[in-house]
N, C-alpha and C positions, 0 to 999 in steps of 0.2 A: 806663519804662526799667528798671525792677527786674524786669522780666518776662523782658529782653532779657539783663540780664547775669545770672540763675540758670539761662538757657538755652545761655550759652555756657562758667559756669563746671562745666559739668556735663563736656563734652569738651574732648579736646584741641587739635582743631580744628572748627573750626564754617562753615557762609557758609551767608547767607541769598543767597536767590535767589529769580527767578523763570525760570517752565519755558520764557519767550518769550525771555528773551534770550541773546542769542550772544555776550555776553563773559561771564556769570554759566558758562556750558557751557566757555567757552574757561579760565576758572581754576578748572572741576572736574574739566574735563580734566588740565590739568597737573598736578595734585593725583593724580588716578588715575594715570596715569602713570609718578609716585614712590612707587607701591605704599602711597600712602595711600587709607584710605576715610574721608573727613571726615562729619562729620555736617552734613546740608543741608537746611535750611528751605525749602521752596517757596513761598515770602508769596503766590503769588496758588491756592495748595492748600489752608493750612489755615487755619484758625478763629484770626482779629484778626489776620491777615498784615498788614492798613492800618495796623493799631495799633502792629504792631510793626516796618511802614514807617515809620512817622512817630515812632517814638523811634528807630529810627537815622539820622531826618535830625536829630533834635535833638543825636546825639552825634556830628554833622560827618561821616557818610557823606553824602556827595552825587557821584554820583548816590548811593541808597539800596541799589541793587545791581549786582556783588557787594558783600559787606561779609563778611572774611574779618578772622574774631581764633581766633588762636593761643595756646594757655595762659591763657584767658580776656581777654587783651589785644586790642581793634582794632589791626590791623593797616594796614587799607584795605583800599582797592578793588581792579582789574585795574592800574591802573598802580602803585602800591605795589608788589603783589604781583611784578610782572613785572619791577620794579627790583630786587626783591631777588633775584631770582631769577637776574638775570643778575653781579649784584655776585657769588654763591655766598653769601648769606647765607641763605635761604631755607631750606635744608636743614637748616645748625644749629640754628635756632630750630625746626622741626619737632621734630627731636631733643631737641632740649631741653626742650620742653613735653610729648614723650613720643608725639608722631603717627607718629613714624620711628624703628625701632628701627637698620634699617642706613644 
């Protein structure tokens, strides 16, 4: 777990992912789209992706991916993210953690 939160306190936004799935693609698209460029982990790409599967299911990502945290905070998954997104929340907290400047 200390591996997972020095890798997310490093940017402002982060999600881990893998390359096979289609809602991991579906909230980095949305992200792309708001002229953010997140930093994205590909757990089934790099070196301990299982490891560092398996310490975000210990910190109640389930499923494991996406798992999107903002200003080093978990956020959630695709339906978190898509809640807030539709509430308009989603863009001040970008902002605010500094991923969105406009």
């Amino acid at each position: 777990m200390e591996m997972v939160s020095k890798m997310v306190s490093e940017k402002p936004l982060v999600i881990f992912s893998e390359t096979s799935c289609c809602i991991s693609y579906t909230i980095k698209s949305l992200f792309n789209d708001f002229g953010v460029n997140p930093t994205v982990y590909e757990l089934d790409k790099i070196p301990r992706g299982r490891d560092i599967e398996q310490a975000l299911l210990r910190l109640g990502c389930n499923p494991s991916v996406p798992a999107v945290f903002i200003g080093g905070e978990f956020v959630g998954a695709a339906n978190e993210i898509m809640s807030l997104h539709l509430k308009r929340s989603l863009k001040p907290m970008l902002k605010k953690a500094g991923a969105m400047w406009v």
